[in-house]
C-alpha positions as CSV (number, residue, x, y, z in Angstrom):
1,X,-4.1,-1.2,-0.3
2,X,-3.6,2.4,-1.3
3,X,-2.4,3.7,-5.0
4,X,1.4,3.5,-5.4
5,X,3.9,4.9,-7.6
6,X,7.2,3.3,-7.8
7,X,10.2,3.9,-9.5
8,X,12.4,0.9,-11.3
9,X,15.7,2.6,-12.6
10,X,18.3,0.6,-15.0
11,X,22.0,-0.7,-14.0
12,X,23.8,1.7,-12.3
13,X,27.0,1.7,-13.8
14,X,29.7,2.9,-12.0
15,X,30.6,4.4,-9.0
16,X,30.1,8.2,-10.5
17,X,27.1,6.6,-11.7
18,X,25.9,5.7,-8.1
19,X,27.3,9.2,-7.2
20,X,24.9,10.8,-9.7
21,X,22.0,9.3,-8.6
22,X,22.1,9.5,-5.0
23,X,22.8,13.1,-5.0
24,X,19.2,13.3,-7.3
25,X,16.9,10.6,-6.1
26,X,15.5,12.0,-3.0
27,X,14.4,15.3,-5.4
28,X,13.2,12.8,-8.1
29,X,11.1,10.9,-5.7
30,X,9.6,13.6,-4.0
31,X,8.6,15.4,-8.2
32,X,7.3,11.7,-9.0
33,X,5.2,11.0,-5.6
34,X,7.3,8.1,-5.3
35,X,6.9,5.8,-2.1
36,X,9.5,3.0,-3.4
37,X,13.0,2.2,-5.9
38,X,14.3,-0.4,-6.7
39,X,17.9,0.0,-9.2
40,X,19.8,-2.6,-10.5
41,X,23.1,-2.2,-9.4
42,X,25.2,-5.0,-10.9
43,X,27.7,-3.2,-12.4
44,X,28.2,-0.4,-9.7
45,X,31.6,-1.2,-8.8
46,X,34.6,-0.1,-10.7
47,X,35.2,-3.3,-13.8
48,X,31.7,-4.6,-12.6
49,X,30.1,-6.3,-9.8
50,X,28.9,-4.8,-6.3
51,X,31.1,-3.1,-3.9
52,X,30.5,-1.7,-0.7
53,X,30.9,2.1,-1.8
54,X,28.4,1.4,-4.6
55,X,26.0,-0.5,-2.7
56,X,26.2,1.9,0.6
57,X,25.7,5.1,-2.0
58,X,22.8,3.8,-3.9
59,X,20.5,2.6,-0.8
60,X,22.0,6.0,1.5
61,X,20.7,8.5,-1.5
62,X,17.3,6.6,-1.7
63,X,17.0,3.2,-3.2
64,X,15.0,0.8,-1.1
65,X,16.2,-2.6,-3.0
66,X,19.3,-3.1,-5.5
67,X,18.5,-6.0,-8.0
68,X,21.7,-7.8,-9.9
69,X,22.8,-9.7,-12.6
70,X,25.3,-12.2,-14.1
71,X,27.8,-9.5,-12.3
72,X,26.9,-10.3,-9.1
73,X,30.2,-12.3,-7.9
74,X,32.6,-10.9,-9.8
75,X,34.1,-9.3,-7.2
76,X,35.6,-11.1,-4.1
77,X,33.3,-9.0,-1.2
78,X,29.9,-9.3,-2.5
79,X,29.8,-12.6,-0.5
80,X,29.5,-10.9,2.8
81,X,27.5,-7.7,1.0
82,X,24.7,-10.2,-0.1
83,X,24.7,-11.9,3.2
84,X,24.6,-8.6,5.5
85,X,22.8,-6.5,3.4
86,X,18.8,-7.6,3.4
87,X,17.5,-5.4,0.5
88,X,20.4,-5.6,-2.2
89,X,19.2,-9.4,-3.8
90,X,20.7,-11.6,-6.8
91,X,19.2,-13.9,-9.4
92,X,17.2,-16.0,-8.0
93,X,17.9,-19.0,-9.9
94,X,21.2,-19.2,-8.9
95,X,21.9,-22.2,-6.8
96,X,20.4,-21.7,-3.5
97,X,23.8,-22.6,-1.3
98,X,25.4,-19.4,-2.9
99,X,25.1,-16.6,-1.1
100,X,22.4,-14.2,-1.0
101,X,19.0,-14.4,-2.0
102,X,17.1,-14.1,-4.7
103,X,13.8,-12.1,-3.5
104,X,13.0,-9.7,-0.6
105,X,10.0,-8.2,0.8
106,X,10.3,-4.5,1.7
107,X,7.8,-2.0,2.7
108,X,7.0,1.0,0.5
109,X,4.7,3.3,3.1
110,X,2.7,0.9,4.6
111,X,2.7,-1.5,0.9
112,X,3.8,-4.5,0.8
113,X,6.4,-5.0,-2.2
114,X,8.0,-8.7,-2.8
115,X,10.9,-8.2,-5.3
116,X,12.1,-10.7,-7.3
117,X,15.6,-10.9,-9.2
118,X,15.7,-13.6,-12.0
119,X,18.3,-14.2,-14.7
120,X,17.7,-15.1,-18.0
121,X,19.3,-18.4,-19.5
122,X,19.6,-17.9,-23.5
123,X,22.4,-16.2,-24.5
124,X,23.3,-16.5,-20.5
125,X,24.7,-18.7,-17.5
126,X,23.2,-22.2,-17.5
127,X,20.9,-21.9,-14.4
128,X,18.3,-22.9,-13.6
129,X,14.9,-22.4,-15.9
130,X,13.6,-18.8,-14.6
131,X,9.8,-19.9,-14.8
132,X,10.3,-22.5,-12.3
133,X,12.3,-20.3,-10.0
134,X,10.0,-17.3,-9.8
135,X,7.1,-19.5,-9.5
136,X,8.7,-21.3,-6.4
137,X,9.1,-18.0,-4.7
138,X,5.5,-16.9,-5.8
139,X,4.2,-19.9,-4.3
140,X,6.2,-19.7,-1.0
141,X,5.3,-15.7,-0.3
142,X,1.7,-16.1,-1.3
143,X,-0.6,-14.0,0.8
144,X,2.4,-11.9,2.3
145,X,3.0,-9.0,0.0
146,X,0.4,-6.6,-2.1
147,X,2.6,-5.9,-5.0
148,X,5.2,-8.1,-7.0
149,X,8.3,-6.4,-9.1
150,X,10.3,-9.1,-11.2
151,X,13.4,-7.9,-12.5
152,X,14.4,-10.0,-15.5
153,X,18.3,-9.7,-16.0
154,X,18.3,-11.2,-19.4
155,X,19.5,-10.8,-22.7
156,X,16.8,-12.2,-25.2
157,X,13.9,-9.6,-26.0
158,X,11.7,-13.2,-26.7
159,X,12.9,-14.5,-22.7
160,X,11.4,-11.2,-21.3
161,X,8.3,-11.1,-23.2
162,X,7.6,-14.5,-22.7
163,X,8.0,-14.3,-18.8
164,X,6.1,-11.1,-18.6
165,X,2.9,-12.5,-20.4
166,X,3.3,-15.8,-17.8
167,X,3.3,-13.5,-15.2
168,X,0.9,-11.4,-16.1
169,X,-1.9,-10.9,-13.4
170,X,-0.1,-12.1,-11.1
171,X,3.1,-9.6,-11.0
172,X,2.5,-6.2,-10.8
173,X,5.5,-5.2,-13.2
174,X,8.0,-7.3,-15.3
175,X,10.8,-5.5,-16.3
176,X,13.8,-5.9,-17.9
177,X,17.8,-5.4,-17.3
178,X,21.0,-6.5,-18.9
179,X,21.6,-4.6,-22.3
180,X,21.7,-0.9,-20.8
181,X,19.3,0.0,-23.7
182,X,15.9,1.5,-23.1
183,X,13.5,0.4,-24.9
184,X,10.3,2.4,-26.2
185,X,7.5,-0.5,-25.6
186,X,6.6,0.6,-22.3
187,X,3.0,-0.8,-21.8
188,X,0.3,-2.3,-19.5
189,X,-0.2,-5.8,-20.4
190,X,-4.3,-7.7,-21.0
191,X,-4.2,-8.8,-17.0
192,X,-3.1,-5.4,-15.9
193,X,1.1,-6.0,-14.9
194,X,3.3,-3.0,-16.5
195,X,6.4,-4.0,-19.0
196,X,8.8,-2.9,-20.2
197,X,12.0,-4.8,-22.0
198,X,14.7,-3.0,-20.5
199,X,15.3,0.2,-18.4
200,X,18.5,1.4,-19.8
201,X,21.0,2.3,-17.9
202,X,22.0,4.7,-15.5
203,X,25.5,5.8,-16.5
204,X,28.1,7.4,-18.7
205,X,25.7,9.2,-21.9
206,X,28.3,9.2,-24.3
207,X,29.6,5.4,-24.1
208,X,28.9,1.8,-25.2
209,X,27.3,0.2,-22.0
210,X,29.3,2.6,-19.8
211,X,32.5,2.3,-21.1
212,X,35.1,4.4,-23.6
213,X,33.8,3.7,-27.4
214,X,37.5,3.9,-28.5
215,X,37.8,0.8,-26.2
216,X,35.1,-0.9,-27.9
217,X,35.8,0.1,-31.2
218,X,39.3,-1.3,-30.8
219,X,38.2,-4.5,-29.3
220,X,35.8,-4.8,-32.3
221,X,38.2,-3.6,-35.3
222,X,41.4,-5.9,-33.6
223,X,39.8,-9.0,-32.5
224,X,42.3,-8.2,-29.4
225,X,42.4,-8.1,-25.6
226,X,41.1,-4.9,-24.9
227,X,40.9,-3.5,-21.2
228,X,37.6,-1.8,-20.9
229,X,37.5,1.7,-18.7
230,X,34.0,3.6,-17.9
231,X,33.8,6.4,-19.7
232,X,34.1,9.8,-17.7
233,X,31.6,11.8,-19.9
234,X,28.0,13.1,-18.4
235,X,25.4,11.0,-16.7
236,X,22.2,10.1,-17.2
237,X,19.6,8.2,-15.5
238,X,17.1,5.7,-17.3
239,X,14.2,4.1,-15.9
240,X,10.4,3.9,-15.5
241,X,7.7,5.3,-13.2
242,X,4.8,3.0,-12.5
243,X,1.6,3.8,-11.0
244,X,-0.3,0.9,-8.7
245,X,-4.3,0.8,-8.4
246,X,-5.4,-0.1,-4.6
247,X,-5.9,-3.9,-6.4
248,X,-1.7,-3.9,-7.0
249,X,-2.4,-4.2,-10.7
250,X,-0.5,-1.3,-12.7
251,X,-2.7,1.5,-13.7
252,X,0.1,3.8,-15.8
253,X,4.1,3.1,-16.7
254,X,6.1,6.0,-18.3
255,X,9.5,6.2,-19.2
256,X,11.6,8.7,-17.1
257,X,15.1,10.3,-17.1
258,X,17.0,12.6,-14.9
């Protein structure tokens, strides 16, 4: 296997969101030597969820695989998106009669790249434990990819540290997704698998999660029904860069933004 840089970039939110970064990705691909990216796009649809536009944008302006979240089916077309779209995958300890799947192997230049899309359980949807679910898949694809990317769409800091030191050795990244934050403990863990706890997000800069403060604040001053809107002010994108040895373990991870 040859060195590999990929790029992992936080939940695109919003369709101007999915705008912005299509229209710079090739660019930033091409600055960062990147042969592979992977975005969550959970919440690339207008209110949430995945929608065609979103979907078509993100993987059209140069995303290879879209991860997902607890979003996933909020909206009524992602049933046939996840079924006749082969690199945009959901959590993959969902039940396994909904649709989708919850890992693909994709090639990044000649590399080998199983991604895996795992929800989180505390603080989240009661499914199944996300140890046992990524292992299952690990086990099943062993021998048929060189690198593994877990996206952990979770909401505990202690869940994502906790699966990134099981998986460490045998993933070649564990990152996280969910609170749109990024985090500043980028790092290479003892068995050489990058971490990071979450990407951040790739949306509205001047917002709570994406959307209008005043709606938040409202919401959290009046204990009332609030209808959330994305906020229209400037984009950015968040995410990391990480740098694969020819063994698949991570040699470098650095924050980026564009």
């Amino acid at each position: 296997m040859k060195k590999t840089t990929i790029l992992m970039l936080g939940d695109v939110t919003g369709p101007a969101a999915a705008d912005y970064v299509a229209a710079r990705l090739w660019r930033v691909r091409e600055e960062h030597g990147a042969s592979f990216v992977v975005a969550n796009a959970e919440n690339v649809a207008p209110g949430n969820g995945i929608d065609n536009y979103g979907v078509k944008t993100l993987i059209g302006g140069g995303c290879d695989v879209l991860t997902t979240g607890n979003h996933v089916f909020k909206r009524r077309e992602a049933k046939n998106i996840l079924e006749d779209t082969e690199n945009i995958i959901r959590p993959c300890n969902y039940p396994s009669f909904d649709p989708g799947r919850g890992h693909v192997i994709a090639d990044a230049d000649g590399v080998r790249v199983l991604v895996i899309n795992v929800m989180g359980v505390i603080y989240m949807e009661p499914l199944e434990n996300p140890f046992r679910s990524v292992s299952r898949i690990l086990r099943e694809e062993e021998g048929k990819y060189d690198i593994c990317l877990i996206d952990v769409h979770a909401e505990a800091t202690s869940e994502k540290l906790a699966l990134a030191y099981y998986y460490d050795g045998r993933a070649g990244a564990v990152v996280g997704t969910h609170t749109h934050v990024p985090t500043a403990d980028e790092q290479i863990l003892p068995k050489g698998t990058a971490y990071v706890t979450d990407l951040g997000m790739c949306g509205p800069k001047n917002s709570v999660l994406g959307v209008k403060p005043e709606n938040i604040i409202e919401r959290m001053t009046k204990n009332m029904p609030v209808k959330f809107e994305l906020s229209e002010n400037a984009t950015e994108a968040h995410g990391v860069k990480i740098v694969f040895g020819e063994d698949g373990r991570a040699e470098s991870i650095e924050r980026i933004k564009f």
